[in-house]
Residue frames relative to the residue before (quaternion, step in Angstrom):
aa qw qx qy qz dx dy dz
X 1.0000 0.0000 0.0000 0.0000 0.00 0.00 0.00
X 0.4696 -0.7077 0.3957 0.3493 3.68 -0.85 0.96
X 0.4846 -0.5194 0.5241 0.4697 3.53 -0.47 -0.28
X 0.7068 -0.4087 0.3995 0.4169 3.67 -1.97 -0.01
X 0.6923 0.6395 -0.0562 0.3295 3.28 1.56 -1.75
X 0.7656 0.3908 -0.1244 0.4956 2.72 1.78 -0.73
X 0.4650 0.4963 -0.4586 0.5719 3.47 1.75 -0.35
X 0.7150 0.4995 -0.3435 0.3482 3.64 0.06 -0.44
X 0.3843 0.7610 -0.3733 0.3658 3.55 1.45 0.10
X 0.7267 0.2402 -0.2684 0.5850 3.65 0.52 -1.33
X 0.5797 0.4025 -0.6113 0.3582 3.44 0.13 0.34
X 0.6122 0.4906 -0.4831 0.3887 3.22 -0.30 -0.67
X 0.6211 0.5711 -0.3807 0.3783 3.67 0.42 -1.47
X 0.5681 0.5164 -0.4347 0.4708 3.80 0.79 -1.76
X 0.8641 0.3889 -0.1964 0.2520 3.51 -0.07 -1.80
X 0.4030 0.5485 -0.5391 0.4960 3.86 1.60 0.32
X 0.6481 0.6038 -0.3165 0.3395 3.16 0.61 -2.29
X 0.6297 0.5508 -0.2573 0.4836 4.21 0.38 -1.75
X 0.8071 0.3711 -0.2528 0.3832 3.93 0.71 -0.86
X 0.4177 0.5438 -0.3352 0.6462 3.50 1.56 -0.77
X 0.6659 0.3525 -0.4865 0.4423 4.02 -0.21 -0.80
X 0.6030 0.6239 -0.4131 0.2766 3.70 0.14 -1.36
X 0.5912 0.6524 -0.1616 0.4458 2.76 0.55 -2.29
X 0.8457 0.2633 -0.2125 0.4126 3.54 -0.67 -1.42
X 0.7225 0.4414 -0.2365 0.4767 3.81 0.75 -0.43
X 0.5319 0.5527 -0.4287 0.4773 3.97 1.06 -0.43
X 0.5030 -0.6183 0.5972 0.0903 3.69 -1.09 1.06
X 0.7517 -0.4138 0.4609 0.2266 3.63 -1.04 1.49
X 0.3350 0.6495 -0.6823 0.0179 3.74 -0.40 0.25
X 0.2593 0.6452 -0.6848 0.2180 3.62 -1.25 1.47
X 0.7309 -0.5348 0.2554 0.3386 3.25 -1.20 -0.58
X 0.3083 -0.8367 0.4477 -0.0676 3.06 -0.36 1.60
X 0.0897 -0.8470 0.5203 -0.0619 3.94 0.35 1.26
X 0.1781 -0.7306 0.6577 0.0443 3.51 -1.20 1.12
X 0.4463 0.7054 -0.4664 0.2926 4.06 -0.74 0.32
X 0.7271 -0.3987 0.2619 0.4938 3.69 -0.97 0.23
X 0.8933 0.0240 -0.2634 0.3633 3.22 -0.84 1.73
X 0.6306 0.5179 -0.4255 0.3911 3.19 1.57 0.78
X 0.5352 -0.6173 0.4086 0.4068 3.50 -0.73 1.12
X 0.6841 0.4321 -0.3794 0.4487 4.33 0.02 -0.15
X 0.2368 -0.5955 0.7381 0.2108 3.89 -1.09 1.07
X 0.7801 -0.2700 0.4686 0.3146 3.03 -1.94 0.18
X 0.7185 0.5009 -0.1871 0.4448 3.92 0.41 -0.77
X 0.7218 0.5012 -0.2084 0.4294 3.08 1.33 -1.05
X 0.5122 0.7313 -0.0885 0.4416 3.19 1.38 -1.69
X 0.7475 0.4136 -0.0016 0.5198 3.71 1.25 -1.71
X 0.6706 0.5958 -0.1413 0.4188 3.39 1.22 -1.54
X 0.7456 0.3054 -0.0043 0.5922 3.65 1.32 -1.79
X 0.5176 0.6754 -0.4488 0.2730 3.87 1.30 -0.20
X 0.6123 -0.5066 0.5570 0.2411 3.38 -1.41 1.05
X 0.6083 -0.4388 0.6060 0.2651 3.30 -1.66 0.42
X 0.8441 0.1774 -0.0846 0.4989 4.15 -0.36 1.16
X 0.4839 0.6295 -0.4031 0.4550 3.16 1.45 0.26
X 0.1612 -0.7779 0.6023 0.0779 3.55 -1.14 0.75
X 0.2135 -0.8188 0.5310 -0.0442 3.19 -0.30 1.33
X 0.3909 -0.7031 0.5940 -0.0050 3.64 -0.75 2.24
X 0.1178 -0.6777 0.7250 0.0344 3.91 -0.38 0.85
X 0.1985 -0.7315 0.6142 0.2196 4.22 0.07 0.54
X 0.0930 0.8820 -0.3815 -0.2605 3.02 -1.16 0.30
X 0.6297 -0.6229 0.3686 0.2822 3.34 -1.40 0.58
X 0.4227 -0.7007 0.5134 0.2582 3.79 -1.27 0.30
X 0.8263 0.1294 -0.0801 0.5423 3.03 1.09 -0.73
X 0.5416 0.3483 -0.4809 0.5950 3.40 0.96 1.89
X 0.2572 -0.8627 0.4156 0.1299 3.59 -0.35 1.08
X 0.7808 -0.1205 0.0628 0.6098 3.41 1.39 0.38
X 0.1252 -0.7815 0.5849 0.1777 3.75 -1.12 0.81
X 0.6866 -0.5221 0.4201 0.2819 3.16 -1.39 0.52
X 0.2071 -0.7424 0.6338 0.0649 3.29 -1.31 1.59
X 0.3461 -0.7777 0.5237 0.0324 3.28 0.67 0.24
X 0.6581 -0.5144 0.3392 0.4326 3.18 0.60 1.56
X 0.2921 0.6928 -0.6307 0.1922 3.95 0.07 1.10
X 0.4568 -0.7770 0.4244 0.0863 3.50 -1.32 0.83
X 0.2013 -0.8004 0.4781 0.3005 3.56 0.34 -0.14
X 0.0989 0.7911 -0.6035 0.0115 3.73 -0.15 0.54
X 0.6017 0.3285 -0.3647 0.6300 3.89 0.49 -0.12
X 0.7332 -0.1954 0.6134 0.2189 2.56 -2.83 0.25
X 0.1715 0.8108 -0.5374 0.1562 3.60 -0.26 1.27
X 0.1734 0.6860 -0.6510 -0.2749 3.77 -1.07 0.20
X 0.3944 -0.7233 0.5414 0.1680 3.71 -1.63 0.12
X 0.0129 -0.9266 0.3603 -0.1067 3.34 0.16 1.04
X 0.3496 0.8694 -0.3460 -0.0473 3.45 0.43 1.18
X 0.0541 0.7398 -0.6138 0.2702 4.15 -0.02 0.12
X 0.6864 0.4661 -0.3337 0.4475 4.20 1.07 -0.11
X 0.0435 -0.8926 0.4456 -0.0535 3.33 -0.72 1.47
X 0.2829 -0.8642 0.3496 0.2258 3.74 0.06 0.37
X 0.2729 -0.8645 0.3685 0.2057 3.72 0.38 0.77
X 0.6759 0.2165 -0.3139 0.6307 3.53 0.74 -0.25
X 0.6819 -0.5956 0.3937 0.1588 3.83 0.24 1.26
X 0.6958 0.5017 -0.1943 0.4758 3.85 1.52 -0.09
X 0.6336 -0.5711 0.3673 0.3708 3.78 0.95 1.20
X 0.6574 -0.4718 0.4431 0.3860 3.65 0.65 0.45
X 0.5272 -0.5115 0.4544 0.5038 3.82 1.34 0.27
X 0.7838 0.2719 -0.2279 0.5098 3.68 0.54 0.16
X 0.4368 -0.8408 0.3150 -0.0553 2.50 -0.47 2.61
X 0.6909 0.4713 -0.2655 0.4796 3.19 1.87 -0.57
X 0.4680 -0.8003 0.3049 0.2181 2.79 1.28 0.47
X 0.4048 0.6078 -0.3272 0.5997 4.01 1.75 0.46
X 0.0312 -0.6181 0.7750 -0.1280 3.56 -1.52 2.13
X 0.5847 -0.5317 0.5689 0.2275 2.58 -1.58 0.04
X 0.7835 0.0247 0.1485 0.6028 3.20 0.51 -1.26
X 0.4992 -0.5492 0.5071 0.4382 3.54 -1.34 0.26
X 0.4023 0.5252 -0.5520 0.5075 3.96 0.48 -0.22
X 0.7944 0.3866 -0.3204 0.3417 3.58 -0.11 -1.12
X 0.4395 0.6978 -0.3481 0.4459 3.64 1.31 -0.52
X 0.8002 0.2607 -0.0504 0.5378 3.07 0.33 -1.43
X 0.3982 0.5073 -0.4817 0.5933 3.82 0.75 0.86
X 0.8095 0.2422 -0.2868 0.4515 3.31 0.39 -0.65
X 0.5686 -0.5945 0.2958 0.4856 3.40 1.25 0.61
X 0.5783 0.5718 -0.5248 0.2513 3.75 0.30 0.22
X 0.4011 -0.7775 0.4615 0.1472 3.67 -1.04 1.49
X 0.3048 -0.7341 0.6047 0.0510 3.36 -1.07 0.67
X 0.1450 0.7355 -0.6168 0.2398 3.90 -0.50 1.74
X 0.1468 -0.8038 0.5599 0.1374 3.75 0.26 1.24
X 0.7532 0.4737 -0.3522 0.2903 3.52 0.86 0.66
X 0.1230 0.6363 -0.3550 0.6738 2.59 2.66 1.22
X 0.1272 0.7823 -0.6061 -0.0665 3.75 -0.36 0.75
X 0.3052 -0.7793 0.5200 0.1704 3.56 -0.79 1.22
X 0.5251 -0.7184 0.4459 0.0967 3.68 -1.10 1.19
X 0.1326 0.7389 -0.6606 -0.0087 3.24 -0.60 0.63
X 0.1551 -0.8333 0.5301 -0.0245 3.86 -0.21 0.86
X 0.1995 -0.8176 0.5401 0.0019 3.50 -1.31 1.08
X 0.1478 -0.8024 0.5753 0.0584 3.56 -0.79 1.45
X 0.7880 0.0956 -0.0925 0.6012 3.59 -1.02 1.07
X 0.8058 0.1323 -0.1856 0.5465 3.92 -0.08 -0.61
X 0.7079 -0.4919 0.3941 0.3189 3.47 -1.49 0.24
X 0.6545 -0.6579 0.2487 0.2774 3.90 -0.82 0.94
X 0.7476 -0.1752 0.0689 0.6369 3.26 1.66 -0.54
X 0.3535 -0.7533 0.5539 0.0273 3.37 -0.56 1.65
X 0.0239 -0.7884 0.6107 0.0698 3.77 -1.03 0.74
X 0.4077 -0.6447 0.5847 0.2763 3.78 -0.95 1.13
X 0.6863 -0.5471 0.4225 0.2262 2.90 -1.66 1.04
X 0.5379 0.7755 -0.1607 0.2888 2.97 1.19 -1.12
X 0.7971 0.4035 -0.1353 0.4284 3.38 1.17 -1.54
X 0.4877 -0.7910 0.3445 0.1332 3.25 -1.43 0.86
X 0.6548 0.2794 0.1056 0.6943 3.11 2.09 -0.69
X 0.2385 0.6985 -0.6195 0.2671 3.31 -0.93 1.67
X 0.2155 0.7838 -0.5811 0.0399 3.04 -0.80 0.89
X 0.2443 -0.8004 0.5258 0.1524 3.17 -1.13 0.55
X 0.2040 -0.8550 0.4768 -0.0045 3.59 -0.71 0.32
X 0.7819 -0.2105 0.1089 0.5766 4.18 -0.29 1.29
X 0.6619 0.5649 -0.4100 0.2732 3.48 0.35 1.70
X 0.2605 -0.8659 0.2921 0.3116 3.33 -0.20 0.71
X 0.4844 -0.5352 0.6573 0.2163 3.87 -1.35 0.85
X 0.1675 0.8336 -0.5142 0.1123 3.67 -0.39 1.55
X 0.0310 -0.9016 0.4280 0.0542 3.11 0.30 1.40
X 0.3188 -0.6683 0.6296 0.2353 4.53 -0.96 0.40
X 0.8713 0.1349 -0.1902 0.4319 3.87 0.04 -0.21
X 0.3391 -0.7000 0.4444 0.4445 3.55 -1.05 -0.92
X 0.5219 -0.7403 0.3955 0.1520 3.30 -0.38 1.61
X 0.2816 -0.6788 0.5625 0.3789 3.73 -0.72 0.66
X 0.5063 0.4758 -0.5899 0.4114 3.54 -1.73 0.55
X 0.3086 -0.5514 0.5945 0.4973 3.37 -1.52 -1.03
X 0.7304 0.4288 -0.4183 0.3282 3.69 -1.99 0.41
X 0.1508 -0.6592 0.7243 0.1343 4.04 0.29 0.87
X 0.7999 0.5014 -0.1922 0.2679 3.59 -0.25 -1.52
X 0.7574 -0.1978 0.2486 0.5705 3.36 1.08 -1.09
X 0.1103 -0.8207 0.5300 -0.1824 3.23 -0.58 1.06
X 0.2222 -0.7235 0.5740 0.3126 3.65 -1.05 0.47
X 0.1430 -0.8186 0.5563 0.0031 3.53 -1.17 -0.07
X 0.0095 0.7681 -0.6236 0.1455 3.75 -0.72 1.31
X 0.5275 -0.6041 0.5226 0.2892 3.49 -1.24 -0.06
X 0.4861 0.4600 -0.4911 0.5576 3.48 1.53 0.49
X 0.5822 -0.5051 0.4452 0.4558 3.48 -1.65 -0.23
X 0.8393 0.2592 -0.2148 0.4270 3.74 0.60 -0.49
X 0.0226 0.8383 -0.5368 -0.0932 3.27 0.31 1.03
X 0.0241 0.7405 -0.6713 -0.0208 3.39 -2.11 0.57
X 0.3777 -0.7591 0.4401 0.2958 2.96 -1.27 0.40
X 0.3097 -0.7532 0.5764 0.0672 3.81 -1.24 0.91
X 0.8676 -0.0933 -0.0163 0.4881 3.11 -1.04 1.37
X 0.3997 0.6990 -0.4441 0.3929 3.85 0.93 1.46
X 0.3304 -0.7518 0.5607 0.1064 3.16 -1.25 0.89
X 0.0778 0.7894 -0.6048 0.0715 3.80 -0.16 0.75
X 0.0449 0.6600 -0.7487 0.0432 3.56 -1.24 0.98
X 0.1538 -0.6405 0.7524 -0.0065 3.20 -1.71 0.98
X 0.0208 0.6791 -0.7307 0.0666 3.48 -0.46 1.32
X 0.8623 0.2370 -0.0737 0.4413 3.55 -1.78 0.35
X 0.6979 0.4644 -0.3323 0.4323 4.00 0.56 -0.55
X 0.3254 -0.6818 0.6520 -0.0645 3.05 -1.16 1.81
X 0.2563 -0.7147 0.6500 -0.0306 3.61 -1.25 1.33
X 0.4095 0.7870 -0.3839 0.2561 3.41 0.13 2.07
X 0.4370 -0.5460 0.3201 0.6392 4.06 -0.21 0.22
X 0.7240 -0.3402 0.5030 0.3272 2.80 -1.68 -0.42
X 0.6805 -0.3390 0.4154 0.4995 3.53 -1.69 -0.45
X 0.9087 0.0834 0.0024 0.4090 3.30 -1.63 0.33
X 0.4607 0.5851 -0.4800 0.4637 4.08 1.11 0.79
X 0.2361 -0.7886 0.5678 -0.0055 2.77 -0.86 2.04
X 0.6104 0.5629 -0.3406 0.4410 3.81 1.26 -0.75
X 0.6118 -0.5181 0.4997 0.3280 3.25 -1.36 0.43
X 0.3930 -0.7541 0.4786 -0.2188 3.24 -0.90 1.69
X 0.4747 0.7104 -0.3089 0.4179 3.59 0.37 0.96
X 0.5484 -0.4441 0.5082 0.4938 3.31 -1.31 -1.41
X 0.4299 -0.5061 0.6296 0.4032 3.58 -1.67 -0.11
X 0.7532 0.4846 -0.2426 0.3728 3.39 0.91 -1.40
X 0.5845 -0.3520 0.4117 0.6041 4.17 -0.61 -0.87
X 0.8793 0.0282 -0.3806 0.2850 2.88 -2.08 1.15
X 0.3149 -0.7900 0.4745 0.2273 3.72 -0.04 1.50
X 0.6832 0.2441 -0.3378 0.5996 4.46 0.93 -0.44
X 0.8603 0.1677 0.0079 0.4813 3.57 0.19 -1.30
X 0.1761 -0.6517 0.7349 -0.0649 3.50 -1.29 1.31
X 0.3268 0.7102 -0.6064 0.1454 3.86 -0.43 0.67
X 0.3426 -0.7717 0.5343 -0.0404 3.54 -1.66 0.84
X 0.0159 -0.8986 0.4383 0.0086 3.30 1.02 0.72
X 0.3391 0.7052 -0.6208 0.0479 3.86 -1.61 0.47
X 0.7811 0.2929 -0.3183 0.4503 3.26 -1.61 0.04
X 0.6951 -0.3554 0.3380 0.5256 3.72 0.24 1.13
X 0.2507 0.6682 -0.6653 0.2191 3.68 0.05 1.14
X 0.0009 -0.8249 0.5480 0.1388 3.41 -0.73 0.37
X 0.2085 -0.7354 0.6261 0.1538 4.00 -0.46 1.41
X 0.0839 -0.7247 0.6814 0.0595 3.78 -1.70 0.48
X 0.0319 -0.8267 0.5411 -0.1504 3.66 -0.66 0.78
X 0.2015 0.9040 -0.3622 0.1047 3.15 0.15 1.41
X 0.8366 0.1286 0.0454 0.5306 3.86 -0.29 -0.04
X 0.2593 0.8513 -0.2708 0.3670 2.79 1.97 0.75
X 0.0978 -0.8441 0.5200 0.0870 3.95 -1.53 -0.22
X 0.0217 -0.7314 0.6808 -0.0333 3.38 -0.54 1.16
X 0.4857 0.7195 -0.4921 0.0644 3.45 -1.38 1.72
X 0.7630 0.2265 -0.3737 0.4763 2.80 -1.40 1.29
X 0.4159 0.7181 -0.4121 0.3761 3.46 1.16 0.71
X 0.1844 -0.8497 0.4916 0.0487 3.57 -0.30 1.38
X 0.2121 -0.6315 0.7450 0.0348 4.07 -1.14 0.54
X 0.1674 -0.7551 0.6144 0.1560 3.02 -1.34 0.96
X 0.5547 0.3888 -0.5111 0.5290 3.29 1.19 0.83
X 0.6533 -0.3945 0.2990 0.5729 3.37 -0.46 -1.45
X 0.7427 0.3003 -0.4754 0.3636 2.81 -2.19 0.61
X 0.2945 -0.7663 0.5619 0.1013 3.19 -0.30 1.43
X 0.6611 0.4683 -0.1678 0.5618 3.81 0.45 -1.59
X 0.8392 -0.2369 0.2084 0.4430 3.55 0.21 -1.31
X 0.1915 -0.6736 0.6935 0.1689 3.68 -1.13 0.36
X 0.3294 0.7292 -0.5958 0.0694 3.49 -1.25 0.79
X 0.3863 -0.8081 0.4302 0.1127 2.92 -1.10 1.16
X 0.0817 -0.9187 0.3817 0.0609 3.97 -0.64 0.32
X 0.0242 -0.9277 0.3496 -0.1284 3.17 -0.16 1.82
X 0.8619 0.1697 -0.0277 0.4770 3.76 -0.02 0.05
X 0.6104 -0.5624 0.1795 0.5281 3.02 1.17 1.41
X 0.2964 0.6688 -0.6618 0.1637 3.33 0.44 0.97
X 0.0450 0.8351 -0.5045 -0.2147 3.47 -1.16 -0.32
X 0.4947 -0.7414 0.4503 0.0536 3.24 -1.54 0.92
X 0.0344 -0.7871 0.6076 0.1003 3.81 -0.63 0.81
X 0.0801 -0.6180 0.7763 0.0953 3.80 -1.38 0.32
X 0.0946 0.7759 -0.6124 0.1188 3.62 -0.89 0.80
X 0.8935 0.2605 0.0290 0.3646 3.54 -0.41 0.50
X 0.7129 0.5195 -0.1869 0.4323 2.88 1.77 -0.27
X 0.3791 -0.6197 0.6030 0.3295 3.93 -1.16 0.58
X 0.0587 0.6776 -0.7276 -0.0893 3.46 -1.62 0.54
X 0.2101 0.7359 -0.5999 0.2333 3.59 -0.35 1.47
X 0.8383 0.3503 -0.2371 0.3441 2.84 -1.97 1.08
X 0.5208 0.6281 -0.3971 0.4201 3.29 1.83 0.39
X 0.2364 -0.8297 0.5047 -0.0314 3.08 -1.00 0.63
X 0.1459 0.7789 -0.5415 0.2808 4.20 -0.59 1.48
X 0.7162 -0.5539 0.3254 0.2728 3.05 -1.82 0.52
X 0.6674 -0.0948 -0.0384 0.7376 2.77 1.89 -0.35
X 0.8592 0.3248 -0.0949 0.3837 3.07 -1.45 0.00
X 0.0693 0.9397 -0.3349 -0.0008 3.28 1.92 1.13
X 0.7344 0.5051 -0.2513 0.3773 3.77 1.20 -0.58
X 0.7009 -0.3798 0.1518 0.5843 3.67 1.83 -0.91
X 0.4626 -0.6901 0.5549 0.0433 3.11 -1.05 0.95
X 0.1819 0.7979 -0.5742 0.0230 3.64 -0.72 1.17
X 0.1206 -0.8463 0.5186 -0.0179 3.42 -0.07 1.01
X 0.2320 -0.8307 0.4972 -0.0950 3.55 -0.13 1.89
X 0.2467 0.7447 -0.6190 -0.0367 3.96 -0.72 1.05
X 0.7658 -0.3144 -0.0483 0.5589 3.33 0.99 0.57
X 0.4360 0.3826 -0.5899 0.5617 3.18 -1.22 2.28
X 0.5567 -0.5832 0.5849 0.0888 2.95 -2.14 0.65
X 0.0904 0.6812 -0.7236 -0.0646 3.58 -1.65 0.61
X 0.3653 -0.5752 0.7252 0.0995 3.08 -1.79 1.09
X 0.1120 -0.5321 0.8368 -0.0642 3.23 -1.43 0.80
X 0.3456 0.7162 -0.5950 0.1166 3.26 -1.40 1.68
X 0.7438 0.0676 -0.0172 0.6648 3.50 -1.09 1.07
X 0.8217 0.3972 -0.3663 0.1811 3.36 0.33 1.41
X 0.6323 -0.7364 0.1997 0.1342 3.53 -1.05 1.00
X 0.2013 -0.7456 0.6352 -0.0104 3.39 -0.45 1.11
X 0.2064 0.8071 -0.5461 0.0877 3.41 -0.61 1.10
X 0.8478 0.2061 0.2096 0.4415 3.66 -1.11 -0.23
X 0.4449 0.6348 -0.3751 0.5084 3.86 1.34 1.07
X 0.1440 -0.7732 0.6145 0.0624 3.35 -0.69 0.93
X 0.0127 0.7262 -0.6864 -0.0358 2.99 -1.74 -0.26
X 0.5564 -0.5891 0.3742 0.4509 4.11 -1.04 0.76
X 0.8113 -0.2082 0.1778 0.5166 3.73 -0.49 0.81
X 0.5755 0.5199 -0.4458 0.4470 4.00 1.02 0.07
X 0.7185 -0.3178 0.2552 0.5636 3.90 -1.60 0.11
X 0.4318 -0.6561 0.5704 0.2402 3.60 -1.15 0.44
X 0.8690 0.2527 -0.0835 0.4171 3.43 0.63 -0.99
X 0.7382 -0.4317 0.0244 0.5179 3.73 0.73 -0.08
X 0.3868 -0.6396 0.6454 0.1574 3.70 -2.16 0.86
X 0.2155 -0.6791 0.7014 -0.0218 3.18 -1.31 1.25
X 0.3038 0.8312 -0.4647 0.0276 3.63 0.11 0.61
X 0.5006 -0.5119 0.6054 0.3477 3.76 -1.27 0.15
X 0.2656 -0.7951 0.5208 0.1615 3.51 -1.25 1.10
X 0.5141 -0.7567 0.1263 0.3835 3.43 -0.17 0.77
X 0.6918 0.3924 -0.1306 0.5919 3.45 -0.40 0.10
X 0.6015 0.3578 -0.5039 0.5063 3.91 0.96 0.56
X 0.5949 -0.5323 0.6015 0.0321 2.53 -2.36 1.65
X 0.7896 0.4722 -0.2100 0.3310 3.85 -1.04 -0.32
X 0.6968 -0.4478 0.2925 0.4779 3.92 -1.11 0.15
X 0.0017 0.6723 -0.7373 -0.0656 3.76 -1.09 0.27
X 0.2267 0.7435 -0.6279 0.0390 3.75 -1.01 1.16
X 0.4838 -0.6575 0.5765 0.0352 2.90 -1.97 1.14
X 0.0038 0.6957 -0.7183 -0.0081 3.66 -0.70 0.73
X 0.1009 0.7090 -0.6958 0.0552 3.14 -0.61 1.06
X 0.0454 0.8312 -0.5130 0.2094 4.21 -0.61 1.64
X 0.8220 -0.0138 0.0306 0.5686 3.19 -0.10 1.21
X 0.5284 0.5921 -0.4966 0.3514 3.95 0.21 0.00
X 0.2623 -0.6876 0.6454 0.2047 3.73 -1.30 0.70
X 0.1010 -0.6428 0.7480 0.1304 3.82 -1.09 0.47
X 0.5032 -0.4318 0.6708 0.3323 3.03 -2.01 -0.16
X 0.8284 -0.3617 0.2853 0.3185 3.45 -1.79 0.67
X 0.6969 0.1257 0.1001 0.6990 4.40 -0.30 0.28
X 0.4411 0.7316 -0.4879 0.1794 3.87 0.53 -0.04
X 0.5186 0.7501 0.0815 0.4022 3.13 1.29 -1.01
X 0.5944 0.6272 -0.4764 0.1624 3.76 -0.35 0.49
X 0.3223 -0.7372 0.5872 -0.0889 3.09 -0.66 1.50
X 0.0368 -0.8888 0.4495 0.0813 3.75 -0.03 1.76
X 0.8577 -0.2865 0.2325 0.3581 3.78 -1.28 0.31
X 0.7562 0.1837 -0.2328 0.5833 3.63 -0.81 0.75
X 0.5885 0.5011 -0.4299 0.4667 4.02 0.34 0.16
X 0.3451 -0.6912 0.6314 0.0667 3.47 -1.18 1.47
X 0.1354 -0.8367 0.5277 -0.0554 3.45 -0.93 1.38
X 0.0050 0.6877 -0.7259 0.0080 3.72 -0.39 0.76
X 0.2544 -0.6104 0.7413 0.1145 3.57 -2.04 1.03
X 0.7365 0.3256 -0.2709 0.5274 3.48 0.89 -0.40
X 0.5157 -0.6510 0.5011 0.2432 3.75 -1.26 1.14
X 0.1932 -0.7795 0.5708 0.1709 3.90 -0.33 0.80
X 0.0453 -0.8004 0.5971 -0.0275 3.64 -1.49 0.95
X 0.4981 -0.6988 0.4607 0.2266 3.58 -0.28 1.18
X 0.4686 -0.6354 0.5188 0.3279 3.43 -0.61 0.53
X 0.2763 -0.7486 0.5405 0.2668 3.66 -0.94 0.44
X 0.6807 -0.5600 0.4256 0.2046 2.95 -1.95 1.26
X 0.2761 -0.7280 0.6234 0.0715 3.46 -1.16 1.23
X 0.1497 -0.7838 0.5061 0.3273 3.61 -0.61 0.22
């Protein structure tokens, strides 16, 4: 009879053997940079990236953005650009794949998150995000769109093989990333559909962040010039820090938040110079019909324009930020 010590042997072996396979066969996720002299476009970089990869768009002074070419996000992704390569040659590394930022900057490439790096979108929308994913962030880049794209979201957009995609139980932050045309684009620039930079669906305890951020001159031929987003299952939504000017919609010409159950903060931010056809110019807060559950409104420190502003029935507002008192033992 085997012993305890010994029946438990070939397992273990299976479960070394099962980890060694993984291991040796799982693809490199690190940081994977596209720009003058690296072998990966923007499409590629996004299209073939690993789950945890952070992808370095470099950027250029005197190229305002390269072509994603209709790229999807389907992994866990962050984007991170402000990294620039002075002698034009990927850091001497053509494949354009570190390990670490330390290693980035070994190879002499510089890092100024107030160097936004372009990534620009012809006919389709600048960056598409599967429903699927749980984690995206982006970080000091700009969403340059040239036309207005049929659907809603020029700038960013989710996207599923159903008709109504959303995302469930996702984290999204936008730090530093500015929603604008391109160089020299005189036509209106945007969506056909609602939100002219940003089109997001939110549920199941999504949570969307948006800081220090910029949506302009982006147009919707429905609503929400700047943005259209939608809140559902106690997701919730911050804007902090950011300028939305110069948007323009059938209604609701700066942005469009549409609340059936979850919270948005509005902070320390700017509504400027947004139109719309005889509707609010600058932003809708509305209750969706037929939803059940809490809808709240921080609304702290932000400047509209005159009537800018409409904030619809059944939605709980607070102007002042509430803090429990803290526990003494």
């Amino acid at each position: 009879m085997l012993s305890r010590t010994n029946r438990r042997a070939p397992l273990v072996a299976l479960v070394v053997l099962a980890l060694l396979a993984v291991s040796g066969g799982a693809a490199f996720a690190g940081f994977r940079s596209s720009g003058p002299g690296c072998a990966l476009g923007p499409n590629d970089a996004i299209t073939n990236a690993q789950a945890g990869d952070i992808f370095t768009p470099l950027y250029e002074a005197d190229l305002d953005g390269r072509n994603t070419e209709n790229a999807v996000v389907r992994v866990d992704l962050e984007i991170e650009g402000g990294w620039s390569a002075p002698s034009f040659d990927c850091g001497g590394n053509n494949s354009g794949i570190f390990e670490s930022r330390e290693a980035m900057r070994a190879a002499g490439l510089l890092y100024n998150p107030a160097n936004r790096s372009g990534l620009k979108g012809f006919a389709f929308p600048v960056l598409s995000i599967d429903e699927g994913v749980r984690h995206l962030a982006l970080r000091n880049v700009k969403l340059l769109d040239t036309e207005q794209v049929s659907g809603d979201g020029g700038g960013l957009r989710v996207v599923s093989a159903g008709a109504s995609p959303r995302l469930s139980g996702a984290s999204i932050s936008l730090d530093g990333v500015a929603f604008q045309p391109g160089e020299f684009i005189s036509n209106p620039v945007g969506a056909q559909g609602d939100g002219g930079g940003l089109s997001l669906d939110l549920d199941a305890g999504s949570r969307l962040r948006i800081s220090d951020s910029l949506f302009k001159d982006q147009t919707a031929g429905g609503r929400g010039g700047g943005f259209a987003l939608t809140v559902r299952g106690g997701s919730s939504v911050t804007v902090e820090r950011t300028l939305v000017e110069g948007n323009r919609a059938a209604s609701c010409g700066g942005g469009l938040i549409s609340i059936h159950n979850g919270s948005v903060t509005l902070r320390d931010t700017i509504f400027r110079s947004n139109g719309s056809d005889g509707e609010v110019p600058d932003l809708c807060v509305e209750r969706a019909a037929g939803s059940s559950g809490p809808a709240t409104l921080y609304l702290l420190r932000n400047q509209f324009s005159e009537g800018g502003l409409r904030v619809g029935p059944g939605i709980t507002v607070f102007t002042t930020q509430l803090f429990l008192p803290a526990l003494r033992k």
